[in-house]
C-alpha positions as CSV (number, residue, x, y, z in Angstrom):
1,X,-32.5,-27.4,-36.2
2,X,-32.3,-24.4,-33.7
3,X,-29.7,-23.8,-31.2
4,X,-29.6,-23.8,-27.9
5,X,-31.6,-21.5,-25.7
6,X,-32.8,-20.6,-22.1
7,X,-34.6,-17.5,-23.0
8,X,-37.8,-16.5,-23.8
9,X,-39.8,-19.8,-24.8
10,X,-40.4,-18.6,-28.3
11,X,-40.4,-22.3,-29.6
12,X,-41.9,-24.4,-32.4
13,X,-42.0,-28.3,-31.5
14,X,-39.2,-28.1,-28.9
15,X,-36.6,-31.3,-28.1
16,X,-34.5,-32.1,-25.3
17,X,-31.5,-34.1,-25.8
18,X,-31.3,-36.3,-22.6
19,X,-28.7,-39.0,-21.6
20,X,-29.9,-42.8,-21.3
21,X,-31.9,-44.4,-19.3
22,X,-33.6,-40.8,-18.0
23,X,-34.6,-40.4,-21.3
24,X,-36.7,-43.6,-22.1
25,X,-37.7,-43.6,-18.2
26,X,-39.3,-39.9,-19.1
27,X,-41.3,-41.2,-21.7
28,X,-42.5,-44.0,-20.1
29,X,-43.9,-41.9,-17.6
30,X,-42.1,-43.5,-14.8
31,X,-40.6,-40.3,-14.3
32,X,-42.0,-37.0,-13.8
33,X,-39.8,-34.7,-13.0
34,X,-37.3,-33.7,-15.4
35,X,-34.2,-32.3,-12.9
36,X,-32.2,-29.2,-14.5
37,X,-29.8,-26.4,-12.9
38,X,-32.1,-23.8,-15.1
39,X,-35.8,-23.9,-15.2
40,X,-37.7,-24.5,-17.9
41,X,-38.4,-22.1,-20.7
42,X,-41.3,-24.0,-22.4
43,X,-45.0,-25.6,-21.7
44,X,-46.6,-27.7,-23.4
45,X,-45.2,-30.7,-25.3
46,X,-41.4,-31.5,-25.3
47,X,-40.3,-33.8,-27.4
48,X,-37.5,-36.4,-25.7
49,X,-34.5,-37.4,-28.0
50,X,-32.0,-39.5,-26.4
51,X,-28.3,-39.0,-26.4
52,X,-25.4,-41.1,-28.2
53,X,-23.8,-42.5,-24.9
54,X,-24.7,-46.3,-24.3
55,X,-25.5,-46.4,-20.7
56,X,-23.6,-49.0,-18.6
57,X,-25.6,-51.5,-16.6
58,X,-24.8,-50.7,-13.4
59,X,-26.3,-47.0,-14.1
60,X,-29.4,-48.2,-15.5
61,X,-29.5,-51.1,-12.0
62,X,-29.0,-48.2,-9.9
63,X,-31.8,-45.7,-11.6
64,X,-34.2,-48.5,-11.6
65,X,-33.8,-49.4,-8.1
66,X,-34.4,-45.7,-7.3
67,X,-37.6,-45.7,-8.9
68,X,-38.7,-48.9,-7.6
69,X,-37.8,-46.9,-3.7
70,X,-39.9,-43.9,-4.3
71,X,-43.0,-45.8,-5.7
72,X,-43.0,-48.1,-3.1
73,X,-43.3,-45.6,-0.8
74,X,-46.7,-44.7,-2.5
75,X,-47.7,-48.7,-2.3
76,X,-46.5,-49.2,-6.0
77,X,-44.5,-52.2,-6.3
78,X,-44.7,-53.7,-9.7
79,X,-43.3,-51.5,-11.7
80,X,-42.3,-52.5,-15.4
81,X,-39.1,-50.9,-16.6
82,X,-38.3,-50.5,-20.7
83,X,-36.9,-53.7,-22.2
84,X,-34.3,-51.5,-24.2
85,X,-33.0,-48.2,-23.8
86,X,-32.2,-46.5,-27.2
87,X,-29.7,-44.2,-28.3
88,X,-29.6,-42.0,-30.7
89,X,-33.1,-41.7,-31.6
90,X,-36.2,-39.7,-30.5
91,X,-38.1,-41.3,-28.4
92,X,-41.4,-39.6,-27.7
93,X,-43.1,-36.4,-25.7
94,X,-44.3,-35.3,-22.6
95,X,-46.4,-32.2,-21.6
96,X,-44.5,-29.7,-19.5
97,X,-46.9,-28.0,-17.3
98,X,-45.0,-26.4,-15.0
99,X,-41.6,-25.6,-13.3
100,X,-40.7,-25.4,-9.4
101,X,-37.5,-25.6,-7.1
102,X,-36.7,-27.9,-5.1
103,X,-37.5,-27.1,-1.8
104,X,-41.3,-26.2,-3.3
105,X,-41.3,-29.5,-4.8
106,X,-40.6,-31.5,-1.6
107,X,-42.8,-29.2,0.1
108,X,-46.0,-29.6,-1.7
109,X,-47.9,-31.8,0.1
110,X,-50.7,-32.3,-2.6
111,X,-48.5,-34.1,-4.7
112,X,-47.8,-38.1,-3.6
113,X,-44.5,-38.5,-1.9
114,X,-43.0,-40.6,-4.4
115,X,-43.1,-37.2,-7.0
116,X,-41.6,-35.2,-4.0
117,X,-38.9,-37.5,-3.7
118,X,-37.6,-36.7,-7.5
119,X,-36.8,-33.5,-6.5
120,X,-33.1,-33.4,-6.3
121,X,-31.7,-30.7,-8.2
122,X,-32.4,-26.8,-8.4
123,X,-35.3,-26.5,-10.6
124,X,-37.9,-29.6,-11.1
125,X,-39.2,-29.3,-14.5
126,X,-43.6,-31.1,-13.8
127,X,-43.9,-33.6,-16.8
128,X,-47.6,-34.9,-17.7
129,X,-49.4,-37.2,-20.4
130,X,-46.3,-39.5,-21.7
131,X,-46.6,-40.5,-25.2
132,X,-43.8,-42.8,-26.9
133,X,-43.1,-43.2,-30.7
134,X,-43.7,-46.5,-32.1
135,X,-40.7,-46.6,-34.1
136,X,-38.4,-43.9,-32.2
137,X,-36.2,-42.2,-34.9
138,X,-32.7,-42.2,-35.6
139,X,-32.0,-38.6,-35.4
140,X,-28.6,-36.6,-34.0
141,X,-29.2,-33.9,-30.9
142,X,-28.1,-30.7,-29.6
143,X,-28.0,-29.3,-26.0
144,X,-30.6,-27.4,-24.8
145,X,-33.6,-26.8,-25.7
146,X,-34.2,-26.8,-29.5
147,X,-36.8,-27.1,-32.6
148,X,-37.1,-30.0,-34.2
149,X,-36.6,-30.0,-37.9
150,X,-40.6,-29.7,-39.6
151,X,-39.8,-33.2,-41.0
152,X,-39.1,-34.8,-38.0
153,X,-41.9,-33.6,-36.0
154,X,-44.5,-33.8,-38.7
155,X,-43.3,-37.7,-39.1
156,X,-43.4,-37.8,-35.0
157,X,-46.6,-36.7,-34.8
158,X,-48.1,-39.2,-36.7
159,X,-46.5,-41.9,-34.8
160,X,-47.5,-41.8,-31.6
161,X,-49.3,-44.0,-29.0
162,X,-50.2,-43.0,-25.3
163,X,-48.1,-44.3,-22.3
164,X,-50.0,-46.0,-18.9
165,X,-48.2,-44.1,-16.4
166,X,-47.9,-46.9,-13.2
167,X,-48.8,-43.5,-11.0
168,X,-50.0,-40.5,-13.3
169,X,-49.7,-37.1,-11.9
170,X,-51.5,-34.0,-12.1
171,X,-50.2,-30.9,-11.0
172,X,-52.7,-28.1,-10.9
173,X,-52.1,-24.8,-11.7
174,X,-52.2,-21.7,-9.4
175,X,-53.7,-20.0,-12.2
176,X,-55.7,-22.3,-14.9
177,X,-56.3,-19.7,-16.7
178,X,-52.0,-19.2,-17.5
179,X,-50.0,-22.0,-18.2
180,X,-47.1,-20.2,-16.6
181,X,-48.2,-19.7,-13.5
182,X,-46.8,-22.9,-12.0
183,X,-42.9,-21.1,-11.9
184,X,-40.5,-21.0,-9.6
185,X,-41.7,-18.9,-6.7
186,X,-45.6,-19.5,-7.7
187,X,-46.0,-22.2,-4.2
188,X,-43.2,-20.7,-2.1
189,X,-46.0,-19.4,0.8
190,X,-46.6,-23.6,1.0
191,X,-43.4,-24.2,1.6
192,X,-43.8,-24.8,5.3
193,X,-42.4,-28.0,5.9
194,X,-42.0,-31.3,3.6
195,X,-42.9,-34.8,4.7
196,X,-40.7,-36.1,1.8
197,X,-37.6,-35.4,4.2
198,X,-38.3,-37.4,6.9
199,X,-38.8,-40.6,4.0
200,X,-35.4,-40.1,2.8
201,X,-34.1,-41.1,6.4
202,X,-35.2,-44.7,5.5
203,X,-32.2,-46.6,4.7
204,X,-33.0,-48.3,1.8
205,X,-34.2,-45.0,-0.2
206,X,-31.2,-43.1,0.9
207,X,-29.0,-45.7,-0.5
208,X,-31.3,-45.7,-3.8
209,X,-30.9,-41.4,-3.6
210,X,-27.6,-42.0,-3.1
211,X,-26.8,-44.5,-6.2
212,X,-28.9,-42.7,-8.6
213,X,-27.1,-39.0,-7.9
214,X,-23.8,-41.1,-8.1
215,X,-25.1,-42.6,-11.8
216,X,-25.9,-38.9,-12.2
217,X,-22.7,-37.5,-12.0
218,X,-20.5,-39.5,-14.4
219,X,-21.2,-37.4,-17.4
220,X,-18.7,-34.4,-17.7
221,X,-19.3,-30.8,-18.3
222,X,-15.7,-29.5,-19.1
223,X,-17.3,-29.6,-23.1
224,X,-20.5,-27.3,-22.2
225,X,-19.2,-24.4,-23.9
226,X,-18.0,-26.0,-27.0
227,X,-20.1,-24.4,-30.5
228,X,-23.5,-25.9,-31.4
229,X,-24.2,-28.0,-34.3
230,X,-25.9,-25.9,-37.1
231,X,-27.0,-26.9,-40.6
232,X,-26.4,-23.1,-41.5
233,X,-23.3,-20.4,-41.0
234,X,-20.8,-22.9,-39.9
235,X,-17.7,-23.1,-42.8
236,X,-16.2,-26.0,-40.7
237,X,-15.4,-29.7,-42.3
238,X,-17.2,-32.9,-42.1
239,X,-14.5,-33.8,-40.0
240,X,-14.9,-31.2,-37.5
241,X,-18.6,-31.7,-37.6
242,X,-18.3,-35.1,-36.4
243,X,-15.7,-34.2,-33.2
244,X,-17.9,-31.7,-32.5
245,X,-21.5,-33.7,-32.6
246,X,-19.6,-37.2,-30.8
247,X,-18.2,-34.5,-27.5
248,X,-21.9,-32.8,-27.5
249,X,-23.7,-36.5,-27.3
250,X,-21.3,-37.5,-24.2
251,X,-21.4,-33.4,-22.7
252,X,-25.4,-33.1,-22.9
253,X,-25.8,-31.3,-19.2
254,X,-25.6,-33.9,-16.5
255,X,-28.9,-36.1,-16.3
256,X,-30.4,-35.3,-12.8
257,X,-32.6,-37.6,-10.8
């Protein structure tokens, strides 16, 4: 596999290692926007791998309760959570079609307000057409954005089935004609004032805001810088290896709501 990058999008099958339950809740297509501190590099398909961490219960209560808050706001109120939440494994793709701050994204008035209410981090990466793996596959991740191995993907590809979003998005293009024209800066003239705000003054979704970016913020960073995982140019042991892979599967960059 590749290492990590932010730079020029110059991918082949890209994977992002996420934390549980953001990860399965992605793929599902009960969440749309993928939260990051750095905007995304890619569009098109991303492939979703979820980390080695075993989320605890009362993170998983308090991200489905947040979801359940911002779809009700949009008159969804049955919405079906995954029975499990792997780890460990790839899990399936989404299309990235587009990347936006935060204050665009709660601005944007086209979009429902349940979408503008995931905004709550720098940069809101726009996620469309879920698609989950049958048999998600037991594979080790990396941070960042990477390749998958030509194995992998070529076995992924084959075994996947499209997801029934409970609210599926579409986030049109400034420019249809380039697929990165939705960036950050592309809707900043909209940006004039954002219903979404006023929402989040209703008690129950500020506590559900609230829980969620508190489940957010258990995972330390303080192992960010530590060296990739590489199948080539790395004369360390087995040993090593394994410390190194275990502190990047519980330092994957801090899920965001």
């Amino acid at each position: 596999m590749g290492s990590r990058s932010r730079g020029n999008g110059n991918y082949t099958n890209p994977c992002l290692t996420m934390h549980q339950p953001w990860a399965s809740l992605l793929v599902h297509g009960i969440k749309r926007i993928e939260g990051r501190s750095w905007h995304s590099p890619i569009r098109g398909r991303l492939w979703i791998h979820a980390a080695g961490k075993v989320p605890d219960p009362a993170t998983i209560k308090a991200m489905e309760d947040f979801y359940r808050e911002i779809y009700a706001v949009n008159g969804i109120t049955d919405l079906k959570f995954p029975e499990h939440y792997p780890i460990s494994r790839l899990l399936g793709c989404v299309e990235v079609v587009g990347c936006v701050t935060r204050e665009e994204l709660v601005c944007w008035e086209e979009l429902p307000e349940g979408v503008r209410l995931e905004g709550q981090t720098d940069y809101c990466w726009l996620c469309e057409q879920p698609q989950k793996l049958i048999v998600p596959f037991e594979m080790r991740g990396f941070q960042g954005v990477y390749n998958l191995e030509k194995k992998i993907y070529e076995a992924a590809a084959r075994g996947l089935c499209p997801v029934k979003a409970p609210l599926p998005v579409k986030f049109p293009l400034p420019n249809p004609r380039d697929p990165f024209s939705l960036k950050p800066g592309s809707l900043a003239s909209n940006s004039n004032g954002s219903k979404a705000s006023e929402t989040e003054k209703r008690p129950s979704l500020s506590a559900a805001i609230a829980g969620a970016q508190a489940a957010a913020t258990q995972f330390s960073k303080k192992n960010s810088d530590r060296p990739m995982i590489q199948d080539r140019d790395m004369p360390v042991s087995t040993r090593t290896r394994n410390k190194w892979k275990e502190e990047i599967e519980t330092s994957i960059e801090a899920p965001n709501v």
